[in-house]
N, C-alpha and C positions, 0 to 999 in steps of 0.2 A: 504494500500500500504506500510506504512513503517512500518508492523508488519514482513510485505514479507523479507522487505531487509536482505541479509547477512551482519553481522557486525563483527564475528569475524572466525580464522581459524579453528576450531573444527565446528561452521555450514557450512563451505564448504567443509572440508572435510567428513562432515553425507553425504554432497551429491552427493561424489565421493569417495567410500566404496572400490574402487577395490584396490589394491597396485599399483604401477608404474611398468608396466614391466620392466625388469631388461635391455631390449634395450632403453628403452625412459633415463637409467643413462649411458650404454656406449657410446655411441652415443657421449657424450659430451667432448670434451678438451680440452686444452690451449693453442693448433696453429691450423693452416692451415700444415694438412699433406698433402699426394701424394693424394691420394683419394678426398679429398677438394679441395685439389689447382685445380685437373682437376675439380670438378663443376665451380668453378669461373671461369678459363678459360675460361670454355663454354657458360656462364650468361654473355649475352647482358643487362643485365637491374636489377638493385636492389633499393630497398627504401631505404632510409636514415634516422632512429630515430635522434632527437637531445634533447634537456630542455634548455632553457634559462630564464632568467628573462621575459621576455614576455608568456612566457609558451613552450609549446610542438610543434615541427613541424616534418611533414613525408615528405620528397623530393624525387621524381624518379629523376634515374641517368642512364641514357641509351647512348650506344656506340657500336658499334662493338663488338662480343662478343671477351674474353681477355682484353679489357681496363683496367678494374682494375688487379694490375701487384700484385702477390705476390711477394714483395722482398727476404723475406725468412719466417723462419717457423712461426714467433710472428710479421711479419710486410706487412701492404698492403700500394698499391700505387694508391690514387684514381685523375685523372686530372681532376679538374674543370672546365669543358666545360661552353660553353655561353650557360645562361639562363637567366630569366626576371631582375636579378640585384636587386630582393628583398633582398635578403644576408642573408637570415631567418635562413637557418645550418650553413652557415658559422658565423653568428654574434651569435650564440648559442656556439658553440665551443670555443670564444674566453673568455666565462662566467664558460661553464659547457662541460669538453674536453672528456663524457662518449659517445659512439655511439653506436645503433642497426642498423646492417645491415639484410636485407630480399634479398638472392638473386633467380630468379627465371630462368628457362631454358626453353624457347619454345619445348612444346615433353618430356618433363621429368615430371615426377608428384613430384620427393621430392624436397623440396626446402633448403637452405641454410642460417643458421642465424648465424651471424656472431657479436659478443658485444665486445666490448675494450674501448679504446681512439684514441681519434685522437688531430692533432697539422696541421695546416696550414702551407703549406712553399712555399717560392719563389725562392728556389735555383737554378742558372739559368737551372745550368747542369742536374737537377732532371725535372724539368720546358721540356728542350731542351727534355727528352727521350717521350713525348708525344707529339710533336710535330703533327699535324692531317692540311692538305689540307693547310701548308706554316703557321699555326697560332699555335700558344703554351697558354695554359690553365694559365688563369692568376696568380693560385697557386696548388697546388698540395695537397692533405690531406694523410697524411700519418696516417696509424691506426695500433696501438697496440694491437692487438691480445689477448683478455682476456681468449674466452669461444668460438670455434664453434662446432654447430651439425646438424646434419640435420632436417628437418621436415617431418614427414611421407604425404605420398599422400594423404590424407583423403579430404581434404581442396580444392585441386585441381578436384581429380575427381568427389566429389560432383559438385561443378561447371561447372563440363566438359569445363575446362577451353583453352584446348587445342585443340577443335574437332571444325574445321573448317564451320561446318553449325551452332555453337552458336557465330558465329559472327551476332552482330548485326548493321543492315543498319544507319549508322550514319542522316540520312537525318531522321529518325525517333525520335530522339534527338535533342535538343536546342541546335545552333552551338554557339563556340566561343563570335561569332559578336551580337548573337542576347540574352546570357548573358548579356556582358556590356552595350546592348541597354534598357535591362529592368533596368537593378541594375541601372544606371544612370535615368533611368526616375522616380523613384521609390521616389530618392535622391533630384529630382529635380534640377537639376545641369543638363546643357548646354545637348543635346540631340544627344547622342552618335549614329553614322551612323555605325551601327551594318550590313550593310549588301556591304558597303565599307571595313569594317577590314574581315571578310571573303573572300571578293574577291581577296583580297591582301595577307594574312594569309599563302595562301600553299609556294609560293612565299618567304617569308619573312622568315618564316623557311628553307627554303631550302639554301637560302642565308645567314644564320647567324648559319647556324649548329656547325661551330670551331671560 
């Protein structure tokens, strides 16, 4: 096995002989132009790369699609909606301020990555333009614009990511509730009613959306 492994960039590249097509380099630039800023527009939902002293964390961030505001051509505006309050991107950003964004478009096969910095703000007035159902995002992430490009479809249509019969029957999958019922018994710690936080669960999201 670890005769297998690659260790330096001349065995990876024996193993990837072709040249780079000459669009996998234009593709690439140092803002959000017209052509990008309408993908973002349209992207209800992107991951969020971070690095902190704790290590590595991916965050989905999903809203209406336009939530993430491009302010102009080197600068985005992301609203930190309510989530679980672990603070994993956001206490990663206050250590190490580089970001990978993944944006994706329900029906579109390329997707969008988007790398810079980012900086946390509470300013009220910046805070105030996302204002969503009477509640304002506790802080705002503004990001720095290093590199975006697109990603070709390859990725997606293998998946057939977007074709309404590979949806899969959630009830066929371990819910939520029945998760924290095993990892808690597992732990041996107090015996988690995994099929009370389900029942409550849709509920509890719907009410805690902004």
């Amino acid at each position: 096995m670890r005769a297998s492994l690659i260790s330096s960039p001349e065995q990876l590249a024996a193993l990837y002989p072709n040249p780079i097509a000459p669009a996998s380099v234009i593709k690439e630039i140092d803002h959000i132009d017209a052509n990008y800023g309408a993908l973002i527009a349209a992207s209800p939902f992107f991951v969020l790369a971070t690095n902190g002293p704790d290590g590595l964390d991916c965050s989905p961030r999903g809203d209406l699609p336009g939530f993430v505001t491009v302010s102009d051509a080197k600068t985005l505006l992301i609203p930190d909606r309510r989530g679980n309050n672990r603070l994993d991107s956001l206490k990663n950003l206050l250590s190490d301020n580089r970001v990978g964004m993944l944006f994706l478009i329900p029906g579109y096969g390329e997707t969008l990555r988007v790398n810079g910095t980012a900086v946390l703000s509470t300013d009220p007035e910046l805070c105030a333009r996302f204002e969503m159902a009477g509640k304002l995002p506790a802080c705002v992430i503004v990001v720095t614009v290093e590199a975006a490009y697109f990603q070709c479809s390859r990725a997606v249509v293998r998946a057939d990511l977007w074709n309404p019969a590979m949806q899969v029957d959630k009830r066929s999958l371990p819910s939520a509730g029945t998760i924290l019922r095993d990892i808690s018994a597992r732990a041996a710690t107090e015996t988690f009613d995994g099929e009370a936080y389900d029942k409550a669960l849709p509920e509890r999201v719907r009410a805690t959306l902004y």
